[in-house]
C-alpha positions as CSV (number, residue, x, y, z in Angstrom):
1,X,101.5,76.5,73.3
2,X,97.8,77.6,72.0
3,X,96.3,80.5,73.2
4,X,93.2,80.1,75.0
5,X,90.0,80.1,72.9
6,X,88.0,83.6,73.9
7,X,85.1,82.9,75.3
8,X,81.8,84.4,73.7
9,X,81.1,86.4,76.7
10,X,84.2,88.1,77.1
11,X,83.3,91.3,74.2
12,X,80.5,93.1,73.9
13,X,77.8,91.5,71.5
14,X,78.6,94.1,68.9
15,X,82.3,93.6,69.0
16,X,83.5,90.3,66.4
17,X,84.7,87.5,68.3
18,X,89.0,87.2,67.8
19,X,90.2,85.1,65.3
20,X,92.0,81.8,67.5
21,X,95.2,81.1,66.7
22,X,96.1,77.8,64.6
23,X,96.4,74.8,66.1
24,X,100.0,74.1,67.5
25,X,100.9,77.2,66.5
26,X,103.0,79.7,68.9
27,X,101.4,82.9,69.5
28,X,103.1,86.2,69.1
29,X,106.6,84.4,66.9
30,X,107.9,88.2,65.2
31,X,111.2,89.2,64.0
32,X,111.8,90.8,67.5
33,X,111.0,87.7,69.8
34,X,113.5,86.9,72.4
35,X,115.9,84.0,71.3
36,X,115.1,82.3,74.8
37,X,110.9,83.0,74.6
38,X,111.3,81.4,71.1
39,X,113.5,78.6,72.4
40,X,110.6,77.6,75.1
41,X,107.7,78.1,72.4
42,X,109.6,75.8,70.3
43,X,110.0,73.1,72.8
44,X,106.3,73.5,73.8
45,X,106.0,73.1,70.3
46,X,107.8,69.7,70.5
47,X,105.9,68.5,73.1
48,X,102.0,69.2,71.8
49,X,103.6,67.0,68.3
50,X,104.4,63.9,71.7
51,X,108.3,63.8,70.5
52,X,110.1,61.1,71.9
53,X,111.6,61.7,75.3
54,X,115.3,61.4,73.9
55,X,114.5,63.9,71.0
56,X,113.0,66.5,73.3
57,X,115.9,66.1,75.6
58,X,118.9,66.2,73.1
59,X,117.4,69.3,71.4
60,X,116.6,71.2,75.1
61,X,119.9,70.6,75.6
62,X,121.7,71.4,72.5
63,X,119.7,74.6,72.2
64,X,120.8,75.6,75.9
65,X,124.2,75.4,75.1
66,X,123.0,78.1,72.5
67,X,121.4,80.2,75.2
68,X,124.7,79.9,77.1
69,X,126.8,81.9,74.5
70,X,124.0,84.2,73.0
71,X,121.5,86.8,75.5
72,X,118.2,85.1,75.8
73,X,117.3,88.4,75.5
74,X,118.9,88.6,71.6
75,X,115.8,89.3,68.9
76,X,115.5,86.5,66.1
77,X,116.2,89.1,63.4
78,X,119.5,90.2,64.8
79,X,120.7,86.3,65.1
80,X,123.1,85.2,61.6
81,X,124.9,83.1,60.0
82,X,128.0,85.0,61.4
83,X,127.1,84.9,64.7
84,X,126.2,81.2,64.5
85,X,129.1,80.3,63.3
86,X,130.8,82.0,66.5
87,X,128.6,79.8,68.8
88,X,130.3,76.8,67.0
89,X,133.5,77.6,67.2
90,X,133.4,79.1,70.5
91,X,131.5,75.3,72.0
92,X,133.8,73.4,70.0
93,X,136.7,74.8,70.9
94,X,136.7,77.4,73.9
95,X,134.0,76.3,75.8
96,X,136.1,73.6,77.7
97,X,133.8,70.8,77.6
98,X,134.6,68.0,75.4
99,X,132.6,68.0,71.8
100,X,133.1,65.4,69.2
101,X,132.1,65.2,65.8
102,X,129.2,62.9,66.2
103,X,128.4,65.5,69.1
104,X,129.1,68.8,67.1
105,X,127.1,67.3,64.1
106,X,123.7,66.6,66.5
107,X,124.1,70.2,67.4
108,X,124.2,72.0,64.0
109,X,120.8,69.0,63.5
110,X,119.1,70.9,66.7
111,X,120.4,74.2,65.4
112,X,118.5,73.8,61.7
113,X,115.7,72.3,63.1
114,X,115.2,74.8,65.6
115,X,115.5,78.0,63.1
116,X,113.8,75.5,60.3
117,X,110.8,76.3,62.9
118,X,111.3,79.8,63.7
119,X,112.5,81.3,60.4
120,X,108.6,80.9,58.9
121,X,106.7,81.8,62.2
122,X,108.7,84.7,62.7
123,X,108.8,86.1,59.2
124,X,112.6,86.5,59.2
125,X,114.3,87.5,55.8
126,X,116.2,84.0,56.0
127,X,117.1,81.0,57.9
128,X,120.6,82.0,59.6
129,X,121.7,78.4,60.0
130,X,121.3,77.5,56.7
131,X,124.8,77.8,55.9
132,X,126.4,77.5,59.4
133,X,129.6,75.5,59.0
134,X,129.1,71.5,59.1
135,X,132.0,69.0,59.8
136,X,132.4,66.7,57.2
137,X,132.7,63.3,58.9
138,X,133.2,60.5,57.1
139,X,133.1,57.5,59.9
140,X,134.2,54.2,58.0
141,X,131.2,51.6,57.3
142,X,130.9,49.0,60.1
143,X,131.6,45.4,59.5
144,X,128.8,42.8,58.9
145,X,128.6,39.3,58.1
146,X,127.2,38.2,54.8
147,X,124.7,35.7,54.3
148,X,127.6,32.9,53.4
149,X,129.7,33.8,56.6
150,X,126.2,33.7,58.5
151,X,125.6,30.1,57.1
152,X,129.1,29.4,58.0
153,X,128.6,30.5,61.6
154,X,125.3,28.8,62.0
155,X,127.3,25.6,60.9
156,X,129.9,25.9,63.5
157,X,127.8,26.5,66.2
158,X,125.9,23.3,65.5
159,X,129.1,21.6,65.6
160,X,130.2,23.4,69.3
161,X,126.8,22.3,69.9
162,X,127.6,18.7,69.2
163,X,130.9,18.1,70.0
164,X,132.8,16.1,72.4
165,X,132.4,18.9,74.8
166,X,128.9,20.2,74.0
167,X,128.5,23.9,75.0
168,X,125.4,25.7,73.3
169,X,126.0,29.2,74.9
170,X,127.9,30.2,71.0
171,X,125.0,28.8,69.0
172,X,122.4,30.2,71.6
173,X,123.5,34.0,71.7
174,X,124.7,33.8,67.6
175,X,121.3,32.9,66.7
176,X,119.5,35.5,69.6
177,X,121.6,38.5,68.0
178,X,120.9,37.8,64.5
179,X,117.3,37.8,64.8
180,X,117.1,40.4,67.4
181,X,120.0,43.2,66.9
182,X,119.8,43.4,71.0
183,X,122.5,45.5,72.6
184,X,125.7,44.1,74.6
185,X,124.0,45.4,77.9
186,X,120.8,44.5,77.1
187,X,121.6,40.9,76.1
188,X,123.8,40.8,79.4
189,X,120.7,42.0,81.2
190,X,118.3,39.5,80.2
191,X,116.1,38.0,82.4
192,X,113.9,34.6,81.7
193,X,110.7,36.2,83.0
194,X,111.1,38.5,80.1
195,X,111.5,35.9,77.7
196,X,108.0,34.6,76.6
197,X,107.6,31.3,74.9
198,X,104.2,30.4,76.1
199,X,102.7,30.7,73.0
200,X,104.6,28.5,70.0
201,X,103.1,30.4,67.3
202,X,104.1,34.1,68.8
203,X,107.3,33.6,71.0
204,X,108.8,37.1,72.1
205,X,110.8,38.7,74.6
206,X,111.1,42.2,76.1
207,X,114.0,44.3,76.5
208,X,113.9,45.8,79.9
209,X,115.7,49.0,81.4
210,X,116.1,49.7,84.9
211,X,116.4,53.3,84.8
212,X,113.9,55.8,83.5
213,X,115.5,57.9,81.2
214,X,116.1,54.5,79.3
215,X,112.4,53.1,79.0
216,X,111.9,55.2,75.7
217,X,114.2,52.1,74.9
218,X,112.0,49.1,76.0
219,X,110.3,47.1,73.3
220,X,109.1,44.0,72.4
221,X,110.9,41.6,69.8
222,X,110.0,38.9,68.0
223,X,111.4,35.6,68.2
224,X,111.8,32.8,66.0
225,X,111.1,29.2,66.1
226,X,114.4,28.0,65.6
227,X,115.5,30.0,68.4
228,X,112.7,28.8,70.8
229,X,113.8,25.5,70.1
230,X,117.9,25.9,70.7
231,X,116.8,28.2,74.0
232,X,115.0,25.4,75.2
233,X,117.8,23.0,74.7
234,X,120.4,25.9,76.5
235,X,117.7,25.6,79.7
236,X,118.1,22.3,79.8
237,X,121.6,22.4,79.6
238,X,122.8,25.6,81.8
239,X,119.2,26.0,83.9
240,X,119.7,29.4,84.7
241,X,117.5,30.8,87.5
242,X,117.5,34.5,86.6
243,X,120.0,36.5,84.2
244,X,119.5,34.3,81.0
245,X,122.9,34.5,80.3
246,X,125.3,34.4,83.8
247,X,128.2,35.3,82.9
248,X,130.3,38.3,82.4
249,X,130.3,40.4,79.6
250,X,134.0,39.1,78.5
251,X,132.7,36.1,79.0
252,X,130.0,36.4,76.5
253,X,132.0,38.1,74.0
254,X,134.4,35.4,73.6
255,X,131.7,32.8,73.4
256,X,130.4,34.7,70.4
257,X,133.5,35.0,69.0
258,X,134.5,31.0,69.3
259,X,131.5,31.1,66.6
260,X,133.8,33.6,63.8
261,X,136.9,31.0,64.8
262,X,135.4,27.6,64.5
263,X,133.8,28.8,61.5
264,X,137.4,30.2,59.9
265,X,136.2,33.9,59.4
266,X,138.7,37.0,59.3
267,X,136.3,38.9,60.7
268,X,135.2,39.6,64.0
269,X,132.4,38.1,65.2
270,X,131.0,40.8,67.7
271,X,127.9,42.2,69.8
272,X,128.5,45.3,67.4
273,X,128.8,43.0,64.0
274,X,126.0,41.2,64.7
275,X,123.5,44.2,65.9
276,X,124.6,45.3,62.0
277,X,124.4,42.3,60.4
278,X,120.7,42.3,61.9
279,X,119.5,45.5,60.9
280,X,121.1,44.9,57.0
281,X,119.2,41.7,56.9
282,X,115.7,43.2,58.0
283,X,116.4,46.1,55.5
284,X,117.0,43.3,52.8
285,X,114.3,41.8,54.0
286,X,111.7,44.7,53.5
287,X,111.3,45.8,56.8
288,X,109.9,49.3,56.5
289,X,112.6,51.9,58.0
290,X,109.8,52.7,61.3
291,X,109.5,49.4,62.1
292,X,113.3,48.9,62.0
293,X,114.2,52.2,64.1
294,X,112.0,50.9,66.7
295,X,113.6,47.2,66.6
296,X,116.8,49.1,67.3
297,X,115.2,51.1,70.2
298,X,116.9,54.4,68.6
299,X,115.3,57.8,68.9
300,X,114.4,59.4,65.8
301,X,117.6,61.5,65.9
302,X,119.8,58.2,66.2
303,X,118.4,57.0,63.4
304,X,119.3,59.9,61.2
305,X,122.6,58.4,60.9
306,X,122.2,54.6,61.5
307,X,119.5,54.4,58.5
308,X,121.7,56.1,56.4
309,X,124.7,53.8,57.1
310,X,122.8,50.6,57.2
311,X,121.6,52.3,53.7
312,X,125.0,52.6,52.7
313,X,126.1,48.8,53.6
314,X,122.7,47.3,51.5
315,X,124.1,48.9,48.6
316,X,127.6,47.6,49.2
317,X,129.3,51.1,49.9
């Protein structure tokens, strides 16, 4: 939060005017500043820079926890290493509220970044969580299709598509998650009316949250010709009036997997496979890493980890 600028009338002509502050930087950041007044500067901080809703809101809250264990009242300088460690053990294990690894790793993240700020501003000898204890966890890779199993799915579908007993709900939803990476929710929650294909030569739809706290997670994708032309075959077919796809989520997820089974793959043929399978191929595909965080709908902080494992499966790890 800046200061305001002095005005010229508010010192005698003969005194010199005060030297404003930087831009976006907090005033009055010493060795001796309150851990909580440092906290709110910090967030203020945040919020002048326009971080993401989710971002602001993980990091508020992971350095609250902080402010739960330590005095607001406790002077940067007197903070350590030692003392963070405490915190960690004490929220991991004796606070009483459940904290997993994926959890306890965002909150050593919002810890760093936090004193990554502060240690500069305030001039403290060092940064006191640059050595605070991290897990190591090392979550196994995610499965994904590769372009020859894809080909072999497409195939199948076509034939589901064409069979005795045509049904083009596999082909439809196969061919919607591979270009799109949607969610299981939001593909169960899509509506026609956000689905435009008006336009032959730009066909998108949008990905629409009811709640608030989820619209950081709208967006608009792209869609492809070759899906226009199968969706438009599905309408004619199913004619749903509202919920593009009206049926339940089991229902769904065994359609997609009829796909993996007509097409004799081991693998599993899942929402989750296919949201992966998506981002590898648009990483592949030159995608630039923004552009792909926001195809996802992940915060900034979601994405540490999921660009670094989709990383990780492009280079066959």
């Amino acid at each position: 939060m800046s200061p305001e600028q002095p005005s010229l009338f508010d010192n005698p002509p003969s005194a010199p005017t005060p030297a404003s502050a930087p831009p976006n930087r907090p005033p009055h950041l010493d060795p001796s500043t309150p851990l909580g007044a440092a906290v709110e500067l910090w967030l203020d901080h945040l919020r002048q820079k326009d971080t993401s809703f989710h971002t602001l809101t993980a990091f508020k809250c992971d350095v609250n926890i902080l402010l739960e264990h330590l005095d607001p009242a406790t002077p940067l300088n007197t903070i350590t290493t030692a003392s963070l460690n405490r915190f960690l053990d004490w929220m991991r294990n004796e606070r009483g509220k459940p904290c997993s690894d994926k959890t306890y790793g965002r909150r050593v993240t919002s810890l760093k970044a936090f004193f990554r700020w502060a240690t500069p501003l305030a001039q403290l000898r060092a940064d006191p969580s640059e050595a605070v204890l991290q897990l190591s966890v090392r979550s196994p890779l995610p499965e994904i299709l590769t372009d020859d199993e894809v080909e072999k799915c497409l195939a199948a579908g076509e034939i589901l598509r064409h069979s005795e007993k045509p049904d083009i709900r596999p082909l439809t939803l196969f061919t919607l998650l591979l270009d799109t990476g949607m969610k299981k929710v939001e593909v169960a929650n899509l509506k026609r009316e956000h689905i435009d294909i008006s336009n032959p030569a730009d066909p998108f739809l949008f990905v629409r949250y009811p709640e608030k706290k989820d619209w950081p997670k709208e967006r608009r994708l792209k869609l492809t010709p070759q899906w226009v032309e199968i969706y438009r075959d599905y309408l004619a077919d199913h004619a749903p009036k509202e919920i593009v796809f009206p049926w339940s989520v089991r229902k769904l997820e065994m359609s997609l997997g009829e796909v993996g089974t007509r097409a004799g793959l081991e693998k599993s043929v899942s929402f989750d496979a296919m949201r992966w399978t998506c981002a590898v191929r648009d990483h592949k595909s030159g995608m630039e890493a923004e552009a792909l965080r926001r195809k996802l709908g992940l915060s900034p902080i979601q994405w540490r980890e999921t660009g670094e494992r989709i990383r990780k499966l492009v280079e066959g790890e």
